[in-house]
C-alpha positions as a LaTeX table, in Angstrom:
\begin{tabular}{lrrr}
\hline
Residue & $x$ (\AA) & $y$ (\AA) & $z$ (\AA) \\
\hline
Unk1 & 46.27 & $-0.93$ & $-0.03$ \\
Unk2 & 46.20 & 2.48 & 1.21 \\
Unk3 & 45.07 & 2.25 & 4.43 \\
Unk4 & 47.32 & 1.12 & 7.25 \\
Unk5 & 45.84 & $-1.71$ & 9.59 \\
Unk6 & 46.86 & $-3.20$ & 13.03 \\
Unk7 & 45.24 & $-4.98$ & 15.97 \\
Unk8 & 47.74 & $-6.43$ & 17.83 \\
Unk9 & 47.23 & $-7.49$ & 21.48 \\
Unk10 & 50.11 & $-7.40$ & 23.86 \\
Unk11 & 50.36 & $-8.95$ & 27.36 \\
Unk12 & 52.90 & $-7.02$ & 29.24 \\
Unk13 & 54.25 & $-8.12$ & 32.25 \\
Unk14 & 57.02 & $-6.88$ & 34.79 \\
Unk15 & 58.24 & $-6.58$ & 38.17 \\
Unk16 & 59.44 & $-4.54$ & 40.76 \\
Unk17 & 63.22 & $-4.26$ & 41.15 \\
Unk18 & 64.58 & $-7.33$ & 43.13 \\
Unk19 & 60.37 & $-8.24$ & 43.39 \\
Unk20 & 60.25 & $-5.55$ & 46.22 \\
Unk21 & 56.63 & $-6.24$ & 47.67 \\
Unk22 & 55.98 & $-2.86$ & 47.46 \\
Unk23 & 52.67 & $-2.27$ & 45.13 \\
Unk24 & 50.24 & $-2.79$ & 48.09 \\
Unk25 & 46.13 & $-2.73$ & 46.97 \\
Unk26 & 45.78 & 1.14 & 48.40 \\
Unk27 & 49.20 & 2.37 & 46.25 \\
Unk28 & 47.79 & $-0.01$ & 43.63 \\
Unk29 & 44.77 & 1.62 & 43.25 \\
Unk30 & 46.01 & 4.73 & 42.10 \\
Unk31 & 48.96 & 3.66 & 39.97 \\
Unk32 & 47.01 & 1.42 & 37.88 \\
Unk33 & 44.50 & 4.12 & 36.71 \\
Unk34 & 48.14 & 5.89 & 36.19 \\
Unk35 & 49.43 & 3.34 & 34.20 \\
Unk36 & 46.25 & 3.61 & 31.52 \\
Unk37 & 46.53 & 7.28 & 31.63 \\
Unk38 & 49.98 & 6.52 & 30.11 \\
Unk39 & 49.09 & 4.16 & 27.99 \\
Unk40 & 46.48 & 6.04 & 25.90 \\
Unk41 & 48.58 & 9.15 & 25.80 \\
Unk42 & 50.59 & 6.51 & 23.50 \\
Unk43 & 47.41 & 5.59 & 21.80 \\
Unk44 & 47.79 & 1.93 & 23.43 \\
Unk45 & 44.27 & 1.56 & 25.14 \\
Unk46 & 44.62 & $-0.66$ & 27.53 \\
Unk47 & 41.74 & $-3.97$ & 28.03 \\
Unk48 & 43.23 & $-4.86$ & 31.52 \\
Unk49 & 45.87 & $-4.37$ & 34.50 \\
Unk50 & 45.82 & $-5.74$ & 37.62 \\
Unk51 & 48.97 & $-6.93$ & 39.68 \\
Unk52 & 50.61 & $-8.08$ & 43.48 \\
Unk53 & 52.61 & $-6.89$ & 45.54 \\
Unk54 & 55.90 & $-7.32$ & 43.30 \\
Unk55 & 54.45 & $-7.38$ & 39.60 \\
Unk56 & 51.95 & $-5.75$ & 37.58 \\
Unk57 & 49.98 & $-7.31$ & 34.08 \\
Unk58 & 48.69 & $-5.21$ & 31.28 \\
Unk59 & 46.81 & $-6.36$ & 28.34 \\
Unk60 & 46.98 & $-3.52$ & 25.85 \\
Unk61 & 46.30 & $-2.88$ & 21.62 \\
Unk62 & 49.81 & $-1.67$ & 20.54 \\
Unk63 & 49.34 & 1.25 & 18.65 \\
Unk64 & 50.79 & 1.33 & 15.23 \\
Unk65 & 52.51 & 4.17 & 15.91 \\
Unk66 & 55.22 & 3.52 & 18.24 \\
Unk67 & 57.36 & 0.58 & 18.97 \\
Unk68 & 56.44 & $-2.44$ & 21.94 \\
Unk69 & 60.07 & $-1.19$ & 23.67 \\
Unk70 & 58.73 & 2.70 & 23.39 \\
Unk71 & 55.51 & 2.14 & 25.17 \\
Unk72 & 57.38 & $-0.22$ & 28.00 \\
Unk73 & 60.12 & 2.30 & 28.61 \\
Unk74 & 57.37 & 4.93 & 28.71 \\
Unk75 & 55.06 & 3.42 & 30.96 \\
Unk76 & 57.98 & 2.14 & 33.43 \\
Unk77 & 59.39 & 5.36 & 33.62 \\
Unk78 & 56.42 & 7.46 & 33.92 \\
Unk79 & 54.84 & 5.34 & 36.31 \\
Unk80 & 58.31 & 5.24 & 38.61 \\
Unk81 & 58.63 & 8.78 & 38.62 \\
Unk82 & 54.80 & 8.82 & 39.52 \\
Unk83 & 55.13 & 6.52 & 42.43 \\
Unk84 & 58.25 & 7.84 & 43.55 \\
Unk85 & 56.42 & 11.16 & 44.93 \\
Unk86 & 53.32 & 9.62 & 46.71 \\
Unk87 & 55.43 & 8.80 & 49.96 \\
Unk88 & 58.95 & 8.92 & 51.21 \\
Unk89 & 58.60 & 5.06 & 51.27 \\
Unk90 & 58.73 & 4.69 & 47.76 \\
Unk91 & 61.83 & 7.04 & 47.23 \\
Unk92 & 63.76 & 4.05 & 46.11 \\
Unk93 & 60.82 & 2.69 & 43.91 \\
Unk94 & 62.37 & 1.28 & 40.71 \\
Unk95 & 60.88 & $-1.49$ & 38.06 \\
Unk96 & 62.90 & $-4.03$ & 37.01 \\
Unk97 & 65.00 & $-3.72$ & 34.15 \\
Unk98 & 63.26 & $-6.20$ & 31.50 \\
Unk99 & 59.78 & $-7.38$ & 31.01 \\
Unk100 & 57.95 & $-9.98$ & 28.99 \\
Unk101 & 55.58 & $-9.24$ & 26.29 \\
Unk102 & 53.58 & $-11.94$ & 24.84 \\
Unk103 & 50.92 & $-11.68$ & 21.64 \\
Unk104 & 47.32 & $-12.83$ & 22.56 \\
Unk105 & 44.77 & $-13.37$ & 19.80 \\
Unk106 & 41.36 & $-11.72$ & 19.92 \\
Unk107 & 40.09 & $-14.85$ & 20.85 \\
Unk108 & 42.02 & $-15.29$ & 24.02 \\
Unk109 & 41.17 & $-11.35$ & 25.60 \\
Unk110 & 38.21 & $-12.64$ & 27.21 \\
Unk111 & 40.14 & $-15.51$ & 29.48 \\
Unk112 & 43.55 & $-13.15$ & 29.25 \\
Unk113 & 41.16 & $-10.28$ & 31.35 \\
Unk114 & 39.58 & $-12.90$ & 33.57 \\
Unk115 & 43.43 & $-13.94$ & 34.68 \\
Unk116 & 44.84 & $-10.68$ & 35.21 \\
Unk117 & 41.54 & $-9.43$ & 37.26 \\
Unk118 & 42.27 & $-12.43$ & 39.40 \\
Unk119 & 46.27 & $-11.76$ & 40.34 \\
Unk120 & 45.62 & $-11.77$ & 43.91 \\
Unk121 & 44.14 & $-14.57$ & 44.85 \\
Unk122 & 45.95 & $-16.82$ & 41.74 \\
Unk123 & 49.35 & $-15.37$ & 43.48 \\
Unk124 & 48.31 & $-16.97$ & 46.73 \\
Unk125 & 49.35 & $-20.30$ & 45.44 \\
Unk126 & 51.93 & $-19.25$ & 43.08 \\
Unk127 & 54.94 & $-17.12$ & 42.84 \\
Unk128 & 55.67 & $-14.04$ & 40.29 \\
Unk129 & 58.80 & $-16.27$ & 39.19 \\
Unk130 & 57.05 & $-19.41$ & 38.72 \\
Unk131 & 54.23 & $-17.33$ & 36.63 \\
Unk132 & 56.57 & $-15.91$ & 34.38 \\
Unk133 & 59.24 & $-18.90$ & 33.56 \\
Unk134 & 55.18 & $-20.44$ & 32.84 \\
Unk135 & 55.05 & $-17.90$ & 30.51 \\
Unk136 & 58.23 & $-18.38$ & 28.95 \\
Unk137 & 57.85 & $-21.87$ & 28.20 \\
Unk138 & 54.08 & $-21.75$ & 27.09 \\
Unk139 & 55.49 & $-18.96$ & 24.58 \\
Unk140 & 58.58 & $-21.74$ & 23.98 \\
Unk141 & 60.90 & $-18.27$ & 24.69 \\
Unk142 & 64.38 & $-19.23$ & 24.91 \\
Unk143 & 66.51 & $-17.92$ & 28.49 \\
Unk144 & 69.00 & $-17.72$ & 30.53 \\
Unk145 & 67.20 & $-17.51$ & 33.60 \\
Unk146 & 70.33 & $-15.73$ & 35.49 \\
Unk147 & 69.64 & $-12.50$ & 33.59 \\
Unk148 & 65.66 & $-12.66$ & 34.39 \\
Unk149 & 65.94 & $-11.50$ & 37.69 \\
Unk150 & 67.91 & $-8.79$ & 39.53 \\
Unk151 & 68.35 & $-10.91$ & 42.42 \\
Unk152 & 72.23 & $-10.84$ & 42.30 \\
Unk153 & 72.37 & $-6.96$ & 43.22 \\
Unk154 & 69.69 & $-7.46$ & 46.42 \\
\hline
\end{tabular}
């Protein structure tokens, strides 16, 4: 075969250091648009993002090109250094150190996008922890849930 072929959808999710509420809707409103910017400079268009106060979802098509852990450390990093100058209050702005990535068939973008427009009011009833260990078992991920968090250094 010579022609190269990928379509592989990612669900990306991570947090704020120590889940810091600190991604209010007005902040939100202009990182997220930030966050695709970054995303397609990598040539990984993004489908969806949406997020709460402490976490932030992104359904994305990895690009062929570049590996999962390049575009996360990319889009982290970039996007901290972006929010860090939009207010003194966000001086101390930091992401959390890991994240959780999770495959999604093409079948599944159309709920997938329906969920992460929703964040808001589904985080009303639930936590960002209790999402994510959902995640982690659904995807049967094995854990040791004292290294998920960065709650020890708060």
């Amino acid at each position: 075969m010579g022609q190269s072929l990928a379509q592989i959808y990612l669900h990306l999710i991570f947090g704020t250091k120590w889940q810091k509420p600190l991604l209010d809707p007005g902040i939100s409103l202009e990182l997220f648009p930030d966050m695709i910017s970054i995303m397609r400079s990598l040539e990984c268009p993004v489908l969806a993002v949406n997020g709460t106060d402490d976490h932030v979802h992104i359904l994305f098509k990895l690009s062929k090109k570049i590996a999962l852990s390049t575009a996360v450390e990319k889009v982290k990093s970039n996007s901290s250094g972006w929010i860090k100058k939009k207010d003194r209050k966000y001086t101390q702005f930091y992401w959390q150190n890991g994240y959780g990535a999770f495959s999604i068939g093409q079948s599944g973008v159309k709920d997938l996008k329906r969920y992460i427009a929703s964040q808001r009011e589904h985080h009303k009833v639930k936590t960002f922890k209790e999402e994510f260990l959902e995640f982690l078992k659904a995807y049967k991920l094995e854990y040791d849930e004292k290294y998920l968090w960065d709650d020890e250094f708060a």
